[in-house]
Every structure is written in C-alpha cells, then in structure tokens.
C-alpha positions, 0 to 999 in steps of 0.5 A: 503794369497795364500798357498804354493804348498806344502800346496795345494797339502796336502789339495787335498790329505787330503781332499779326504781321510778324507772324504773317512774315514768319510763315510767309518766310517759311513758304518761301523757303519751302518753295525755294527749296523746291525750285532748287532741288527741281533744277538740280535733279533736272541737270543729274537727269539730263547728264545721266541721259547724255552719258547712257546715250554713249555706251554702245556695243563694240565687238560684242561687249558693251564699252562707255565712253563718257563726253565732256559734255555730260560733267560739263552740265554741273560746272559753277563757281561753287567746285561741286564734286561730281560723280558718275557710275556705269554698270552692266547687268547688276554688278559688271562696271564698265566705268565711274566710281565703284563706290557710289551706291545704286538706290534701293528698289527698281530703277526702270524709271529715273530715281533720285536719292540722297546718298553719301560717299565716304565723308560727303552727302551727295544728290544722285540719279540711276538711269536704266536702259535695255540695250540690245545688239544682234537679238541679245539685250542687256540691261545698263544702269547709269548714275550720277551724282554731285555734292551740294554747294551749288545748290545751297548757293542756288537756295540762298539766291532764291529765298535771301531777297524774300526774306531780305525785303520782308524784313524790312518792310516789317521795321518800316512798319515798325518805325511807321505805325508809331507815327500813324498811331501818334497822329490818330490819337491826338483826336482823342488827347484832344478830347481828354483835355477839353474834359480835364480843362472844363470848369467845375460847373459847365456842364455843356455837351461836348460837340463831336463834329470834329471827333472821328466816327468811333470817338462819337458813341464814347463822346455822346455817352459823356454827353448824356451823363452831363445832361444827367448831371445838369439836370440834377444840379438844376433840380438841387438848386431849384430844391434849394431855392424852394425850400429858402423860399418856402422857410423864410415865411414860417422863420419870420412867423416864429420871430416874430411870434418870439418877440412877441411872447418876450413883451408879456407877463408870465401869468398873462394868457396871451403869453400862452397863445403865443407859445401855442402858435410857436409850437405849431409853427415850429411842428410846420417848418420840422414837418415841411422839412422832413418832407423836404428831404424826402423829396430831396431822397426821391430825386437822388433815387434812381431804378437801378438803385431800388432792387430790394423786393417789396410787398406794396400790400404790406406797405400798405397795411402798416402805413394804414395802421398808423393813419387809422388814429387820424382818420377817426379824428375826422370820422373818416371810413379807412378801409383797405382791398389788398391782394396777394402777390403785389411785389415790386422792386423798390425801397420799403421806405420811399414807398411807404412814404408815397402810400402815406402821402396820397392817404393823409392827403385823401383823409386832409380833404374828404369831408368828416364822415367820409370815406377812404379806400386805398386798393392794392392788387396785381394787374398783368406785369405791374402792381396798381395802388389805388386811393379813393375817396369821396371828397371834393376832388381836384377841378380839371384845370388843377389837375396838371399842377398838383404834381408841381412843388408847394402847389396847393388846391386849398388854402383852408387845409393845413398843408405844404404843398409837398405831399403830391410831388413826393409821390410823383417823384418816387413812382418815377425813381420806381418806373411807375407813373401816377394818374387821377380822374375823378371817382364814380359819379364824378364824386371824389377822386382816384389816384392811381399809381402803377408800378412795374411788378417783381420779376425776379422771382427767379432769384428766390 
C-alpha cells in the first residue's frame, strides 16, 4: 500500500532528524565520558601527589604518614570505596591495602588504569618518586584508587539533559511538522478540487498566481494539455460542422434526384438519367467522406505515435501503380525519380494518403497531354517528396488558402476541396512541412513536402 504524500514527506523529514539525534547523542555520551573520566583521573593524580608528598625519611627509614586530606578529595554523596597503597623499592609496604595491583610496565610518569579489588572494579593511579637522604635514594610508588559511583552519577549529569532536551525537541518535531505539512499542502487539495469541480467541457487554463513556486511547472503542464485539448475539441467540432455542412448539398441532390426518378415510367430514358446522377452523387458523398475521415485520422495523429519506418520511395512507387490507369485516361505523362534511402518515421497508410492526394490532384488540373513527375530523394536529415507538373498552377493570392478545407481553385474540376488539407495535416502529424512555388518558367507548380528522415537506423 503506497503512502501518502504527506506521509512520505514526515518520514524524509523524520528520518534524517532522528538519526541527527542518535548520533548527536552518542557524541554526547562519548564526550561526557570523556569529561568524567578527565575529572576523575585529575582527583586520583592530585590525592596520590598529596599522599607522596608526606612520606619522608625518619632515622634512615622511609615512613608514611597519609593526611585526611589526601582521601578528603573523593568525598560525595555516592559513598565511594577508596583505596590507597605505599610501596618502597618494588615490594616493601610501607602503608594502604597489600592487595591493590600496581599497573603493568613503568610507572616513572603517572599511569591510570582500570583494576578490580576482589568483587569491585576500580580506577586507580601509580605515582613514583625518587626520594633521597644522606646520598642514598630510593624509589616510592603510590597509588590510589576508588570505585565508580561517583563517576557514574557524574556522567549521567553531564549527558541526561542533552538527551533529555533532544528528545523532546525531536516529538515537537513530530507533533509540528504534521501541522506544517497539513497547511502547506492545502494549496495543493486546493488545486485538486478546482480540476475535480471542472465541467466537462471548460477547458480554461488554471491560473497559478495563487500556487506556490513548485506547484506552477506541474500546474503549467496541465495547462498545456488543456490547451491541447481545447484545441482538438475545437478542431472536431469545426470538422463537424464542416463536413454537415459540406453533406447537406449532395444529401438534397440525391433526394431530390430520387423524387425525381419515382415520378417517371420505367422504360422512360430519363429515368436512367436520373439513376446516373445518383450514382455519381452517391460515389461524391462516399469519396468525400472517405477523406473526411482521413483528414479526421490525420488531426488525431500525433509524432510520437508514427514511429514505424517507412520507405517514402516505395510509397511512392505503389501508390503510382495505381494512379497510372487515371493518368492514361487523360494522356498524362506519370513519371517518377526515386532515390534510395528515403526512410522516415511515420504511418505507411496516412503517407500513401498524402503521395496520393498531391498526385491525383496534379493529374485532376494539368492539362490532357501533360506531365506529372513525383521526386523522392534524401537531402541532409530529411526526405523531399516533390510533385511537378506543367498545368495552369495556382495564382499567388490562392496560394495561402489551398491548404484551408473545402477551398477549391477551380470550380470546373471534380473535386472536394479536401485533397490539399489532408496533406498539410499529415506532414504536420509527421513533423514535416509542405511548400509550392510555381515550376521552372513559371510554368505549372511544385509542391514540396519535407520530412524528417529515419534516425533510428541504430535500432536495425
């Protein structure tokens, strides 16, 4: 079960803090014992210095006489045991408990070291000292130890607060935060609400001047797929209104042309006149619906989408099969220049649509006994698809509505007005562009489609 937002945000704030105050703690804990055993080990120096500084020579014989002083060091409420040892030479005692332990190795210098005598650990120091009368000298080893309460209590006085006060300050982070996290977010159930609230179709932009800084890219991310949106909404209901308004001629045509074939005899000719006339009027409204849907299949395109790789020069060379009967009919030249390695990426279908649409047009307007040539070649990293003809060509001021629906140049050509959106729409659906200027001699017209060539050839 996935966590929320919320929750996910306490535990990375959380985390990190409560391991800030565990080792924060140990720390403390380490220098606290530090400081303790720094403090104790200076009170074991300072009595073992006060007790050596009392043994002295009397009628040739070392003799210790140990002050109150040097055991007063140590007094506190936690009853310490302590224990002192004087020895002369490596073995003579001269006072303090025979069964304290001298550390292991030299003593010259002060040596602290941890011990035990019988049941009860214990911190001591050996002192040594040369002491010297009438030219003879003699080594005196002093040493002090005490058990430990004191300096547990010490360590629990030094390091309890710390722990005390981190802790707490890591609960009102806990009980905080929530709080903090709850008010920062409402910004956000804010947002969700004003998208869950929305009507199905009011597609305006979210205004973000309210929103916090790391809202805004998230909210300007939604606003670009509502503009998106908005856009193809727009788009189908313009396609609809377009294509109602362009089958509600030939629909009257055709009805009427019914009514009219009801109202003669069956051996009469104009009866099969009128049939004629339906037929053609029903193979218009099938060919303008199919390429209403096409055109309708282009806008719903997007690049993403049309990653296949694509021959264009093969494209080319089918769809020219097919055309060719048409051509003859009109005593149109169809001919082709096809490279190699004209690949892009894109869907077959859409693009034989397009090679098909600027070639059955170019063959609709040129002249009989004219010419037609569709080109097809690489040109740095994209692919040109070219179709030249020698017909009237398109006048200047024509030229930036050929692209629009249902526009026609001619009216005396059989035709829907469709050819030349379709095309425009699916070289923008392919990241290509399309451009026409009129043919050498400002005889005819070139249209030029340019798409991004195959890049992929990796993947192969």
């Amino acid at each position: 079960m996935l966590l929320s937002l919320r929750a996910r945000l306490l535990l990375w704030l959380l985390l990190p803090l409560a391991l800030f105050v565990f080792v924060t703690d140990y720390m403390s804990y380490v220098a606290a014992c530090q400081t303790a055993d720094l403090l104790q080990d200076a009170a074991l120096l300072s009595s073992a210095r006060t007790i050596i500084e009392d043994v002295d020579w009397e009628n040739g014989a070392l003799t210790a006489n140990i002050p109150p002083a040097a055991l007063e060091i140590f007094e506190s409420p936690y009853q310490d045991h302590v224990f002192y040892k004087v020895v002369a030479g490596h073995d003579r005692l001269l006072g303090g408990s025979p069964d304290l332990t001298l550390p292991a190795g030299s003593t010259r210098y002060p040596v602290f070291y941890n011990t035990r005598l019988g049941e009860l650990p214990i911190r001591a120091v050996a002192y040594e000292r040369q002491l010297y009368d009438s030219g003879k000298a003699e080594q005196v080893t002093v040493i002090v130890g005490k058990t430990q309460a004191s300096r547990q209590a010490m360590l629990k006085d030094l390091w309890r607060p710390q722990l005390i006060r981190q802790w707490l300050m890591l609960a009102l982070v806990v009980v905080l935060v929530p709080f903090g996290l709850t008010m920062e977010l409402r910004p956000l159930m804010k947002l969700k609400n004003d998208v869950a609230d929305r009507e199905p179709m009011e597609l305006e932009p979210i205004r973000v001047h309210h929103l916090p800084s790391e809202l805004r890219p998230i909210v300007d991310a939604i606003n670009q797929c509502i503009a998106r949106l908005k856009l193809h909404t727009t788009t189908q209901r313009q396609f609809i209104a377009d294509a109602a308004h362009q089958l509600r001629t030939p629909l009257t045509l055709l009805n009427t042309q019914v009514q009219c074939a009801t109202q003669y005899d069956p051996s009469d000719p104009a009866l099969t006149e009128a049939l004629t006339g339906i037929r053609r009027t029903s193979q218009k409204m099938a060919d303008m619906t199919s390429q209403l849907l096409l055109l309708a299949q282009a806008e719903s395109v997007s690049l993403p989408r049309v990653q296949a790789r694509v021959d264009l020069a093969a494209v080319v060379s089918s769809v020219l099969e097919e055309l060719v009967v048409a051509a003859q009919r009109r005593q149109i030249d169809l001919g082709a220049e096809l490279a190699e390695g004209t690949y892009v990426a894109g869907s077959e279908s859409l693009l034989a649509a397009l090679v098909s649409n600027l070639a059955d047009n170019a063959i609709r307007y040129t002249h009989e006994g004219g010419s037609v040539t569709v080109l097809c070649r690489r040109e740095g990293s994209h692919v040109l698809l070219q179709v030249v003809d020698n017909g009237p060509g398109i006048p200047a001021e024509a030229r930036a509505h050929v692209f629009e629906r249902f526009y026609r140049v001619a009216s005396d050509v059989e035709g829907s007005g469709l050819g030349l959106a379709i095309v425009h729409q699916i070289a923008l659906s392919h990241g290509g562009t399309v451009t026409m200027a009129p043919g050498a001699g400002r005889v005819g017209l070139v249209i030029t489609v340019r798409l991004p060539a195959w890049r992929n050839e990796e993947r192969e």
